[in-house]
PDB file with one MODEL, atoms N, CA, C and O in Angstrom:
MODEL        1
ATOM      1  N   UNK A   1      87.856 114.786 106.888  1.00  0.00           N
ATOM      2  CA  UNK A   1      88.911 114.181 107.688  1.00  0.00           C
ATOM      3  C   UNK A   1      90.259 114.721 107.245  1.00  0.00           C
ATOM      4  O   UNK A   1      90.507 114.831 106.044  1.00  0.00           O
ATOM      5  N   UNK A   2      90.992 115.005 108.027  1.00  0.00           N
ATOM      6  CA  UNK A   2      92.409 115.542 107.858  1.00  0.00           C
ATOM      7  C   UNK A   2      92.900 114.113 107.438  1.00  0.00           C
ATOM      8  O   UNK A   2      92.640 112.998 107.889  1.00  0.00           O
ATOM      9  N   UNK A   3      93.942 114.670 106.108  1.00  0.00           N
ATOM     10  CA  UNK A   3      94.576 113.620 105.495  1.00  0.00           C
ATOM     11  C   UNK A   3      95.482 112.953 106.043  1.00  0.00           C
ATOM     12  O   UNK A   3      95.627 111.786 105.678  1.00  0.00           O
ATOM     13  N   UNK A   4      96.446 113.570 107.190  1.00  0.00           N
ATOM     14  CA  UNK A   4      97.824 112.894 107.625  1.00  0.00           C
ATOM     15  C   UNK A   4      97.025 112.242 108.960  1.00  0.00           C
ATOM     16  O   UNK A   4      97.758 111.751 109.819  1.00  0.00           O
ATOM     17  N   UNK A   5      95.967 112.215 109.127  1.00  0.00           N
ATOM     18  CA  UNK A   5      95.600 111.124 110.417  1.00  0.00           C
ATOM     19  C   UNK A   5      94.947 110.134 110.002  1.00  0.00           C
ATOM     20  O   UNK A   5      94.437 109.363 110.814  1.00  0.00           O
ATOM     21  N   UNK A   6      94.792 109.899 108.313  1.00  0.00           N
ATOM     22  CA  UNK A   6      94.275 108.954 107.949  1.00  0.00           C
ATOM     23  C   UNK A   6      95.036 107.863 107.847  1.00  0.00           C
ATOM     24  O   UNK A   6      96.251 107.885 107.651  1.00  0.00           O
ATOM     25  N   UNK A   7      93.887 106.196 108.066  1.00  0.00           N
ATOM     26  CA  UNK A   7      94.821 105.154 108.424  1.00  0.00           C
ATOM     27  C   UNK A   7      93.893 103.955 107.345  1.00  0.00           C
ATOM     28  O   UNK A   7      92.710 103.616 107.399  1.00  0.00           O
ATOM     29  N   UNK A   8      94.565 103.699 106.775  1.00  0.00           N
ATOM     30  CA  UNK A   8      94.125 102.268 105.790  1.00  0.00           C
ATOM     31  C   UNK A   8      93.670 100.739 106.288  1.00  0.00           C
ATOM     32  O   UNK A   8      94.337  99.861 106.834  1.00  0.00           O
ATOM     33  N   UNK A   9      92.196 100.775 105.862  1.00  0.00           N
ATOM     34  CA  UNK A   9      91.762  98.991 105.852  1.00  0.00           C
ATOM     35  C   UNK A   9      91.977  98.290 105.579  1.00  0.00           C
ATOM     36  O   UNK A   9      91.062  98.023 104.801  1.00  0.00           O
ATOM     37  N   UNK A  10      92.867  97.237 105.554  1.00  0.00           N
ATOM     38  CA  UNK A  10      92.736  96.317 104.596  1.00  0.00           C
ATOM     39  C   UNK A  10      92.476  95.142 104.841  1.00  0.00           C
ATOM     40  O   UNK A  10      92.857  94.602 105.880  1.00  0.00           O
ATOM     41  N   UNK A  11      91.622  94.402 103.717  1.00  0.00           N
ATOM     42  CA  UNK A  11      90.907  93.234 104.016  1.00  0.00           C
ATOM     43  C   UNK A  11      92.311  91.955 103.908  1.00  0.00           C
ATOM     44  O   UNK A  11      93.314  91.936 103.195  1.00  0.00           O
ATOM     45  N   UNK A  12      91.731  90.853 105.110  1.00  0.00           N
ATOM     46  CA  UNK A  12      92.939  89.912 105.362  1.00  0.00           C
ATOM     47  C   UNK A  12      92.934  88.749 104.456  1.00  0.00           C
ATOM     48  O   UNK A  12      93.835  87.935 104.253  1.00  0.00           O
ATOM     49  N   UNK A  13      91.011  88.867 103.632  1.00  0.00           N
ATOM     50  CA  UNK A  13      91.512  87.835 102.835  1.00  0.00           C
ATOM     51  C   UNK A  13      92.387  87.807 101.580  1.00  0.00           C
ATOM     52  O   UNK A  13      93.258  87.029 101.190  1.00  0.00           O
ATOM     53  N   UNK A  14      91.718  89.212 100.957  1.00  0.00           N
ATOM     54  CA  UNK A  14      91.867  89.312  99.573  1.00  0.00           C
ATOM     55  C   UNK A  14      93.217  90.540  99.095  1.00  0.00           C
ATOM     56  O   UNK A  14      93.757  90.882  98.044  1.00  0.00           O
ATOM     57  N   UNK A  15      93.309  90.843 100.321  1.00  0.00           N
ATOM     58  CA  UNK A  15      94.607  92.512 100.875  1.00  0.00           C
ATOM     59  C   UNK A  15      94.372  93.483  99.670  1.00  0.00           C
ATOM     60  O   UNK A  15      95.213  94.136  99.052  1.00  0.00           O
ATOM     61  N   UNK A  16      92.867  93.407  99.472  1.00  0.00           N
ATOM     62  CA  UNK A  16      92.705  95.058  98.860  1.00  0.00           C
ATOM     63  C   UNK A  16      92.140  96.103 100.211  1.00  0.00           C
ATOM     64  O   UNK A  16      91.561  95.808 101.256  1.00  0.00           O
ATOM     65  N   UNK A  17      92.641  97.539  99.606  1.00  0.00           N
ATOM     66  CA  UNK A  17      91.765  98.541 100.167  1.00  0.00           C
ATOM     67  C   UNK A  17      90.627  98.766 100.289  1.00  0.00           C
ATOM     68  O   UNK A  17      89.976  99.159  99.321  1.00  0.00           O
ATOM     69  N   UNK A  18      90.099  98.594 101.433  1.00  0.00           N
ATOM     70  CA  UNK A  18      88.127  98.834 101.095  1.00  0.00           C
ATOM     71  C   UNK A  18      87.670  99.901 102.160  1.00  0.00           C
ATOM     72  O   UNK A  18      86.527 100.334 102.309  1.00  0.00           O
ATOM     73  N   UNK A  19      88.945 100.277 102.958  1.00  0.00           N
ATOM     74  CA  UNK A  19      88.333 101.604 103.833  1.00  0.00           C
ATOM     75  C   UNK A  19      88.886 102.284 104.371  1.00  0.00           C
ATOM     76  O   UNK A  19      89.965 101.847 104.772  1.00  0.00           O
ATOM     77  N   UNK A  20      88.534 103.785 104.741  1.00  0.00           N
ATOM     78  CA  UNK A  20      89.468 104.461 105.307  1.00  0.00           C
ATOM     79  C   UNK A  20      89.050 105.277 106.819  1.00  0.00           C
ATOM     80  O   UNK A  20      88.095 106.028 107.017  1.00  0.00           O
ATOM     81  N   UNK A  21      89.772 104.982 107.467  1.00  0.00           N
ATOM     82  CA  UNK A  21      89.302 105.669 108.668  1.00  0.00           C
ATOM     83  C   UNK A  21      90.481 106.745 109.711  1.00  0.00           C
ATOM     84  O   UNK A  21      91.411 107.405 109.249  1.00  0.00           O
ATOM     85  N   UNK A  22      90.165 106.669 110.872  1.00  0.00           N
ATOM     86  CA  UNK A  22      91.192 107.465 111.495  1.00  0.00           C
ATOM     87  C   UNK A  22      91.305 107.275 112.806  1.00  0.00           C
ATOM     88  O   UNK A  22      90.173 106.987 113.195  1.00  0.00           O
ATOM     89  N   UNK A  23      92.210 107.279 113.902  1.00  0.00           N
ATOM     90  CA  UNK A  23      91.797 106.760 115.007  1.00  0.00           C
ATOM     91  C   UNK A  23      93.045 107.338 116.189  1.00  0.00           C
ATOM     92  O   UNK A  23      94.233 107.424 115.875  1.00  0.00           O
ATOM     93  N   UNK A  24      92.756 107.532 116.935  1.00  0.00           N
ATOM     94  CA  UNK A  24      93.531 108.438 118.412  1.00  0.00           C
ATOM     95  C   UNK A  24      94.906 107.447 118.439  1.00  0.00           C
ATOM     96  O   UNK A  24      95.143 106.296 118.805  1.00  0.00           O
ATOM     97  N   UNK A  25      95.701 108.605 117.816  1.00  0.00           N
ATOM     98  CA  UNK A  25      96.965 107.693 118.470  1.00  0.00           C
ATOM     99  C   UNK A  25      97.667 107.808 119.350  1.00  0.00           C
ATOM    100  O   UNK A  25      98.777 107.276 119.372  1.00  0.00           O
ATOM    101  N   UNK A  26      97.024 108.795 120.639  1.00  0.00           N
ATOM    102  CA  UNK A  26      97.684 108.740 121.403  1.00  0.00           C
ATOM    103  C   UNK A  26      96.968 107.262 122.547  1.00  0.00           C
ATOM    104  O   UNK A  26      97.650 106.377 123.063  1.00  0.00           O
ATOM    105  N   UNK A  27      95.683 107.410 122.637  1.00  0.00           N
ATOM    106  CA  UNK A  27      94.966 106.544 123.153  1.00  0.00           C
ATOM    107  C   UNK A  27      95.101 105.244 122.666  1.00  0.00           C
ATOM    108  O   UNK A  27      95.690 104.578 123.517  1.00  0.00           O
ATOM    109  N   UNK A  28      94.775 104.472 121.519  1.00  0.00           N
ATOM    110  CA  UNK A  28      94.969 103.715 120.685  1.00  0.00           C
ATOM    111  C   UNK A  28      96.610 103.320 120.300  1.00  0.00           C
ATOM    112  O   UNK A  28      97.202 103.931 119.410  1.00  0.00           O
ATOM    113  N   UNK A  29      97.126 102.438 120.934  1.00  0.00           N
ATOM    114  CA  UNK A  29      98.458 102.249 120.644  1.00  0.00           C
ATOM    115  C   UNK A  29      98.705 100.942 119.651  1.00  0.00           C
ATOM    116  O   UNK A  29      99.751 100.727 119.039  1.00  0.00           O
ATOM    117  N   UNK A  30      97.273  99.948 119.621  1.00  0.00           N
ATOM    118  CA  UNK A  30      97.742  98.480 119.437  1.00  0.00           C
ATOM    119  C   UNK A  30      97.073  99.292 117.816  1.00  0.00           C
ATOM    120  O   UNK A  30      96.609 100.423 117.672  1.00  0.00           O
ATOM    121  N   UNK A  31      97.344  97.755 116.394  1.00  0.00           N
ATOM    122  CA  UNK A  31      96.492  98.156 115.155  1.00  0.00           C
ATOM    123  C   UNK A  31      94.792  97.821 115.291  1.00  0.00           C
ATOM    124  O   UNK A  31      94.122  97.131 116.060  1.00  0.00           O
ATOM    125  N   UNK A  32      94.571  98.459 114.433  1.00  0.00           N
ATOM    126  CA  UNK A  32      92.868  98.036 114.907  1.00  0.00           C
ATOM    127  C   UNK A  32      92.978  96.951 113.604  1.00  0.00           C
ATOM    128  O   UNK A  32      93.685  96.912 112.597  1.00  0.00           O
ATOM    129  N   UNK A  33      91.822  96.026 114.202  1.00  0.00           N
ATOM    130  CA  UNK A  33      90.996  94.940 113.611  1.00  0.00           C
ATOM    131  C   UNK A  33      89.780  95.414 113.640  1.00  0.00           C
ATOM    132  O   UNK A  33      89.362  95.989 114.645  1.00  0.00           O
ATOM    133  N   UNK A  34      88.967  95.227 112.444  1.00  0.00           N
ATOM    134  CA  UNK A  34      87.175  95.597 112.239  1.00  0.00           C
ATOM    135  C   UNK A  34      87.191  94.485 111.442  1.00  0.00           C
ATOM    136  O   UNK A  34      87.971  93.872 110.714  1.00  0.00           O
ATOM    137  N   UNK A  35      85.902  94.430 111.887  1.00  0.00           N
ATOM    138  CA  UNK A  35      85.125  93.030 110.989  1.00  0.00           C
ATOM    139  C   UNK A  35      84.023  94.287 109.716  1.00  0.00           C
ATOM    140  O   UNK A  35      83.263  95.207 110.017  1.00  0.00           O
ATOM    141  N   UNK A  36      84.408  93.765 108.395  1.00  0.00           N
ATOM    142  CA  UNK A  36      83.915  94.626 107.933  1.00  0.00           C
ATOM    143  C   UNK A  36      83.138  94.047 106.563  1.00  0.00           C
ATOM    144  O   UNK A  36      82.673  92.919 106.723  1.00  0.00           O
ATOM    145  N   UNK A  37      82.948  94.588 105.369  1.00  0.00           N
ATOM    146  CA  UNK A  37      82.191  93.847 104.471  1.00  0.00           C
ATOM    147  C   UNK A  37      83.075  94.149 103.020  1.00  0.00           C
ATOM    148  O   UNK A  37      83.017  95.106 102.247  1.00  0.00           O
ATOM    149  N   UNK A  38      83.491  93.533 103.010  1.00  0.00           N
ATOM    150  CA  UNK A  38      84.252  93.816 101.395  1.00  0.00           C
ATOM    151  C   UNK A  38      83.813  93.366 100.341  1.00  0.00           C
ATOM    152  O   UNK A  38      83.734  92.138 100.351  1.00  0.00           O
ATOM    153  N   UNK A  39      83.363  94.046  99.057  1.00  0.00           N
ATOM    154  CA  UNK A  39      83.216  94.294  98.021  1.00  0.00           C
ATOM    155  C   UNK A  39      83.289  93.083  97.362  1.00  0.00           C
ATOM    156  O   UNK A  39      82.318  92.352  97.167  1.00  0.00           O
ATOM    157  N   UNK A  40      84.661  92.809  96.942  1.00  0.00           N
ATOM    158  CA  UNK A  40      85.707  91.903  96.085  1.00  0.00           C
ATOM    159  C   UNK A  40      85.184  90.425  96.460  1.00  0.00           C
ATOM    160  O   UNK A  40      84.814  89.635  95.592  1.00  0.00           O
ATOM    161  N   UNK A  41      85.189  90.085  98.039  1.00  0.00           N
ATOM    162  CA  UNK A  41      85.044  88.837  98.804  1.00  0.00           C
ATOM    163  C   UNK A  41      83.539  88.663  98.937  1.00  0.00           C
ATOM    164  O   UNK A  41      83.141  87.571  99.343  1.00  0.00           O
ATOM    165  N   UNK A  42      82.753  89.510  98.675  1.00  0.00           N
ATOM    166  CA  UNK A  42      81.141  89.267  98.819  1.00  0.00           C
ATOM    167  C   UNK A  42      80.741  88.876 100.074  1.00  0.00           C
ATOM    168  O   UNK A  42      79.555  88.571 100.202  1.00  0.00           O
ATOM    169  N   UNK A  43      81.788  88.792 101.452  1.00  0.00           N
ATOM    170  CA  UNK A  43      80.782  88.940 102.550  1.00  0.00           C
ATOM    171  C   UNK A  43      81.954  89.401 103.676  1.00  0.00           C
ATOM    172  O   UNK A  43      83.086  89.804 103.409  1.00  0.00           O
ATOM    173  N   UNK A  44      81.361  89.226 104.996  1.00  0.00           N
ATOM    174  CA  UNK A  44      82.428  90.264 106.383  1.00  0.00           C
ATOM    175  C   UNK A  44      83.651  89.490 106.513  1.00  0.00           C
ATOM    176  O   UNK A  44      83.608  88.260 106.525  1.00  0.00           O
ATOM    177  N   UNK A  45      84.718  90.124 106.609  1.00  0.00           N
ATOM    178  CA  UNK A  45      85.598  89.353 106.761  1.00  0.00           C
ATOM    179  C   UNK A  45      86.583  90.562 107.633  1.00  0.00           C
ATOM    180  O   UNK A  45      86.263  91.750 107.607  1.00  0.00           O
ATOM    181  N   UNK A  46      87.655  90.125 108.299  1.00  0.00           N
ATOM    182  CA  UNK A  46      87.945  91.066 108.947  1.00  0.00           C
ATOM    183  C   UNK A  46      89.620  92.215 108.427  1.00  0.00           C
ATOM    184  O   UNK A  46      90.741  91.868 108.058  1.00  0.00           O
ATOM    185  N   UNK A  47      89.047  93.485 108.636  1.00  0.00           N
ATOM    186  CA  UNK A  47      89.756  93.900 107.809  1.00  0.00           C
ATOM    187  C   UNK A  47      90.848  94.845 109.286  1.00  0.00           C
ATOM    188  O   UNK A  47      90.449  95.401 110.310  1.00  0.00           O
ATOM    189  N   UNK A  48      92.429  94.629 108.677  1.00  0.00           N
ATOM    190  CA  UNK A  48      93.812  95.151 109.710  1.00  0.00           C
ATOM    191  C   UNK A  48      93.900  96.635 108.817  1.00  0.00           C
ATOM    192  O   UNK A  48      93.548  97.035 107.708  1.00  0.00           O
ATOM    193  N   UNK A  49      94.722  97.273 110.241  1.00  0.00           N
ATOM    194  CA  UNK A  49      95.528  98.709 109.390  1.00  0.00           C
ATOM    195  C   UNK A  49      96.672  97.989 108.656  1.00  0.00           C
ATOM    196  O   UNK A  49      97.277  96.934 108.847  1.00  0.00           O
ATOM    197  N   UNK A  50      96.718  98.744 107.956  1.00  0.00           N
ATOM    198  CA  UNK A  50      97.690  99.102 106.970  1.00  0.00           C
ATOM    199  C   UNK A  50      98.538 100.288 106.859  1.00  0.00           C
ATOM    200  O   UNK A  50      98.049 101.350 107.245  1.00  0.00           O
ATOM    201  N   UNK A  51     100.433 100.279 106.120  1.00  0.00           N
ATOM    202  CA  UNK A  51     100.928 101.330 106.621  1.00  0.00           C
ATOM    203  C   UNK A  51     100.289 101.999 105.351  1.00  0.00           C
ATOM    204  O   UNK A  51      99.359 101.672 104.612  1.00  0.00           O
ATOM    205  N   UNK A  52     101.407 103.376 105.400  1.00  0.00           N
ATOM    206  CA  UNK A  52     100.476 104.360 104.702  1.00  0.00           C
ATOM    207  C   UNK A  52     101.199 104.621 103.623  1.00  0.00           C
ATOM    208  O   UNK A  52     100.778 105.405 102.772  1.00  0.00           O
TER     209      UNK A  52
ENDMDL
END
């Protein structure tokens, strides 16, 4: 993955980093929300972008 289109997970309960992804910004205008599984919190919880 190209580094400058990368965009940060972060979980809403605990606001660590647990993922990294990338996503169309021309298409994609709003932040993404994923329901995801974090580490720290031991079960899915939903994780926002983050700036960079």
């Amino acid at each position: 993955m190209s580094q400058d289109k990368l965009i940060k997970l972060i979980c809403a309960d605990c606001k660590r980093i647990n993922y990294w992804t990338r996503k169309n910004k021309k298409k994609v205008e709003r932040k993404i929300e994923l329901k995801k599984f974090c580490k720290w919190c031991k079960k899915h919880t939903v994780h926002k972008e983050g700036k960079k």
